[in-house]
C-alpha positions, 0 to 999 in steps of 0.5 A: 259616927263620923257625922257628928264630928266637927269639919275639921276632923272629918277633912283630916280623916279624909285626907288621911285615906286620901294619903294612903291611896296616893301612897299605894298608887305611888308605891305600885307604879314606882315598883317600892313595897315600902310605899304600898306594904310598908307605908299603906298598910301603917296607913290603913293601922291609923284608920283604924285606930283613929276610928277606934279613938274617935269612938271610944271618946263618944263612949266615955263622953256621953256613955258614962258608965264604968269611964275609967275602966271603958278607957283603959280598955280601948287604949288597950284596943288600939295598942292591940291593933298597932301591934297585930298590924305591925305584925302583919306587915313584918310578916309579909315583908318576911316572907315575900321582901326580905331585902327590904324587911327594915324598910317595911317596918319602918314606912308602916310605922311612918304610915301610921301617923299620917292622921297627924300628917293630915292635920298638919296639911289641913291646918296648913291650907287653911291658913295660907292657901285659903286666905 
């Protein structure tokens, strides 16, 4: 599916897998569950949902039938993913972090918008580093 996107989109979907492996390296080596729970586990949440999104507009683009009810259905699709991600990531917070149960919730939901985060990155190395 990825090779029908446009350059851009694939090096902000690379970059934002890049991102969650730096941030689990990081997170391991500096002994912080908020970097490889919290953080990679939001990271791995935007992967997801950002696959789920890329294909769900193939779908209602050039599969037309039932459109409507196709995009309701994967906006329901990938808010279920968030939450069931979300939800694992309290959970093990809860059961081997409780001290930093909060923290956790907070770097996943962070870690989830690191497709943003690479958007911005990207758009940025493109207009000042590669100039």
């Amino acid at each position: 599916m990825l090779e029908n996107l446009p350059e851009f989109i694939r090096k902000s979907y690379k970059m934002t897998a890049l991102i969650g492996i730096f941030a689990l390296v990081l997170g391991i080596m500096l002994k912080k569950e908020e970097l490889y729970i919290g953080f990679f586990g939001g990271n791995l949440i935007c992967i997801v949902n950002t696959y789920l999104l890329i294909s769900a507009a193939y779908k209602i683009t050039y599969i037309k039938e039932n459109a409507r009810y196709r995009g309701t259905v994967e906006f329901l699709k990938r808010m279920a993913v968030f939450c069931l991600g979300m939800a694992v990531v309290a959970y093990i917070s809860k059961k081997y972090f409780k001290d930093t149960l909060l923290i956790n919730i907070v770097s996943a939901g962070a870690g989830s918008l690191t497709f943003k985060f690479s958007i911005f990155i990207n758009h940025f190395i493109e207009k000042h580093i590669k100039k």
